[in-house]
N, C-alpha and C positions, 0 to 999 in steps of 0.2 A: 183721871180717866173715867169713861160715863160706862156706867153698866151695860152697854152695846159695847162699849167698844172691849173690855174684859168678857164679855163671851165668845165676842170672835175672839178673842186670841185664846181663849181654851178651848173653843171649836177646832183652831188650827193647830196646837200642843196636840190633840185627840188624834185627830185625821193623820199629822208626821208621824204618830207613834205608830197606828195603824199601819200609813203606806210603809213606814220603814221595814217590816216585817212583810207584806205582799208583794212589795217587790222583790225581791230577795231570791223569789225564783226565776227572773230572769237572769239571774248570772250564776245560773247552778249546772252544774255538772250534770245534775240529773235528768233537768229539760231535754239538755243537751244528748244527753243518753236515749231516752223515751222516742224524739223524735227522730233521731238519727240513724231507729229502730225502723221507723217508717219511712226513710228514706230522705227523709231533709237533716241535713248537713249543711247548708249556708248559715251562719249565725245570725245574719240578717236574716233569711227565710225562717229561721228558727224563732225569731222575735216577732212576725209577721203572726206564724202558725198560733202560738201561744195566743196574741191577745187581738187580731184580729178575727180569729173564729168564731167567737159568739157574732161576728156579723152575719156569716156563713157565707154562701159560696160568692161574696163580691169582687167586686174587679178591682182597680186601682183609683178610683177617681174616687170612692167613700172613702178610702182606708186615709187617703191623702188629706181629704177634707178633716178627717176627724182625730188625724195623729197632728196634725198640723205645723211642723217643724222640720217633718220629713222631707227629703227632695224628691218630687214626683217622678222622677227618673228611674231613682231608685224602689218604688214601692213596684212601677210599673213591671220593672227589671223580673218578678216575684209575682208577682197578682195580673189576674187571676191564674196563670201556671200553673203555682203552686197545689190548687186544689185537685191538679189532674193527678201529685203525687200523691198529697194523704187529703181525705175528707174536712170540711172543718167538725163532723159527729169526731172522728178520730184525733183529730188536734188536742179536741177540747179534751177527750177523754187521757190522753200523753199529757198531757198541763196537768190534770187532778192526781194522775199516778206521781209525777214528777215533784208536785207541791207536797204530798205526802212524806213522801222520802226525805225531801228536802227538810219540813222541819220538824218531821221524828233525828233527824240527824243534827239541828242546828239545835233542838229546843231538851231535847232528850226523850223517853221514852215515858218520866214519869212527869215531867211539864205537858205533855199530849196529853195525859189521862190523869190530869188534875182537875180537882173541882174549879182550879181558877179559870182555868179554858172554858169550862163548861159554862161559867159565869160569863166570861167574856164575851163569846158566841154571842150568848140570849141579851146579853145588852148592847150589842155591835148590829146583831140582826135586828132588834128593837129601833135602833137608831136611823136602818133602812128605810122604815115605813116611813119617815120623814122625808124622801126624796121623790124627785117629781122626774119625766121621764121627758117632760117637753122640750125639743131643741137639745137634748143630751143623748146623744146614738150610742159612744160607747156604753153609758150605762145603764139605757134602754135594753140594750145586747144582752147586757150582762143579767138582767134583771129578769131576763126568761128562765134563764139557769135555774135546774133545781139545786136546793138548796142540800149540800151534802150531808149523809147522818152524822159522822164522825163528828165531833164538837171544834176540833182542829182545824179540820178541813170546812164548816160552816162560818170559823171565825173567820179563815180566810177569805170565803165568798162573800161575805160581809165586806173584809176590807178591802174587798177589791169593786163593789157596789159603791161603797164611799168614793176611793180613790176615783173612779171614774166621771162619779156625779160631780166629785171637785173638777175633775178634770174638764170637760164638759163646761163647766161655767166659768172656770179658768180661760179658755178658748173664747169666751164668747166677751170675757176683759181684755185682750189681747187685740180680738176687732175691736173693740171701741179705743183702745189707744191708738191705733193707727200701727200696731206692729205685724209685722210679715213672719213669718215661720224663722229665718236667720234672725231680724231685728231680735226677734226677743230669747232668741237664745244667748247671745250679744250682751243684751241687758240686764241678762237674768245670769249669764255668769262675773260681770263686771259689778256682780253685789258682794261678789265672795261664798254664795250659799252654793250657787249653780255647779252644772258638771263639769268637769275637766274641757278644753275646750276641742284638745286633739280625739280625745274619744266621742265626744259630740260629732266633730265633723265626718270620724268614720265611718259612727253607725248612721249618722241621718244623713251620710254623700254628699257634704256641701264640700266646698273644696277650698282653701286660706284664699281665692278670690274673692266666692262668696263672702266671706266671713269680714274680709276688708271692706269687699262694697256697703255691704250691712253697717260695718261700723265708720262709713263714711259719709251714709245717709244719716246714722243718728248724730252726727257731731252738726252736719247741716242743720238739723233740726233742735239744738243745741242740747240734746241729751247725754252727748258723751265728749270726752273732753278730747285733747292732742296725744295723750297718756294713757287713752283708753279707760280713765274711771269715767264713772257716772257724773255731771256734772249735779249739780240742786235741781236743776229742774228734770233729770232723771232719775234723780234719788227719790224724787216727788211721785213721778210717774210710776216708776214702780211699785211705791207706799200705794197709791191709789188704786193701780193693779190687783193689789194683793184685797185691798179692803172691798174692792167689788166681788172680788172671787168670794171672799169672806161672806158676804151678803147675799149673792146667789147660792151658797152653800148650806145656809145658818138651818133652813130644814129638820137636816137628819137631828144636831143636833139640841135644837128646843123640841122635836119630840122625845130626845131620849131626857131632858133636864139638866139641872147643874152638877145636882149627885152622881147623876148615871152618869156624863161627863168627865166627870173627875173620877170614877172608879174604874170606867173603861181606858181612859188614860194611862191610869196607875200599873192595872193588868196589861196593858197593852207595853207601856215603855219598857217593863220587864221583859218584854217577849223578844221586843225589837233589841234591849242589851244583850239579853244572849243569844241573839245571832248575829249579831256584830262581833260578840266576842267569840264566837265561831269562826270568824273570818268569811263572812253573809258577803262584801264585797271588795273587789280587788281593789287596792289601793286608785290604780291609776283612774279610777271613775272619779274623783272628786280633786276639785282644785283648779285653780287657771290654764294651766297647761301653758 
């Protein structure tokens, strides 16, 4: 394996360990709490509020573009509405309370106000200045945000600066495969990593139509087989997927090094085990369905 190709792969061991932990408040009680305090109560609008707000008050046609998976039905169902209940100042401000809570309760009291957080932060925020804002909205968005004092809550702004720049160039592999919003969720659970595929379709409103037609275009295209696995030349397409995102990604972390890399890693997998072993997400998220 050539030393490119072992950086991406600890660029992407970094980034999992990271996102495994910032997402983590999307499926928290507390989210769920915070904004339900302002009046949003749909958990889909609740998932809208949380991480569409750093775009601030847009309508449906950005949110769609940039979530990319969603079914524009359903963001439109929600947006722009939504902002006539709570602000996106107010969203974002119910996300920072709610992420708090969430992992003073997953991580504990004395992992928050550990020297390793405080390490972690300063080498996850280091690893930011590595990203570029061009063609990337969500993490454009996000990148206005100030940075919180708390070292907890900074590591998470951090990881959620990452997650999105990945995300961001993620989307932009995706057009150039030629997949559509269902294609590659299709593909991307038919690897075994992907999400469950019944909670896919609930939260992003596609309907086992969709989700046939999607997997009846890639079998034309011979990406998928009669069985629904990935054929070789889907297993390909994916590998390839993943190594472009890998590329547009690689940024944050050759500014942070190979050291900083692997210690941000180290401190971060710890964070993301125990909030797993917290019970960070419900089972039924993961798995074929």
């Amino acid at each position: 394996m050539t030393s490119a190709a072992l950086e991406a792969r600890a660029a992407r061991r970094c980034h999992n360990a990271l996102n495994t932990l910032h997402s983590t408040h999307f499926f928290s009680p507390d989210l769920d709490r915070e904004l339900a305090a302002l009046g949003v109560r749909d958990p889909r609008a609740v998932n809208f509020a949380a991480r569409a707000a750093a775009l601030g008050r847009v309508g449906a046609g950005p949110v769609t573009a940039a979530f990319y998976n969603y079914r524009h039905e359903l963001v439109a169902r929600h947006l722009p509405a939504l902002w006539e209940t709570v602000s996106p100042e107010q969203a974002l401000a119910a996300r920072l309370r709610a992420v708090d809570a969430t992992l003073r309760r997953q991580l504990g009291e004395e992992t928050v106000a550990s020297p390793e957080m405080a390490e972690a932060a300063e080498l996850a925020l280091r690893a930011t200045e590595g990203c570029s804002r061009g063609a990337r909205p969500l993490y454009a968005a996000h990148a206005d945000l100030p940075v919180p004092d708390a070292p907890h809550l900074a590591y998470w702004h951090a990881a959620t600066l990452l997650r999105e720049h990945r995300g961001d160039g993620h989307v932009a592999a995706l057009l150039a495969a030629e997949l559509d919003g269902p294609e590659a969720l299709v593909t991307h659970t038919a690897t075994g990593r992907g999400m469950n595929r019944d909670w896919l379709l609930t939260t992003r409103s596609w309907t086992r139509e969709h989700w046939d037609a999607a997997a009846l275009r890639l079998r034309e295209r011979g990406l998928l087989d009669d069985t629904g696995e990935l054929t070789e030349r889907g297993t390909a397409l994916r590998a390839e997927i993943e190594a472009e995102t890998d590329r547009l990604d690689a940024g944050p972390y050759a500014r942070l090094g190979a050291e900083g890399v692997a210690r941000l890693t180290e401190l971060g997998t710890g964070f993301a085990r125990a909030a797993l072993a917290a019970g960070a997400y419900p089972a039924s998220v993961f798995g074929r369905g």
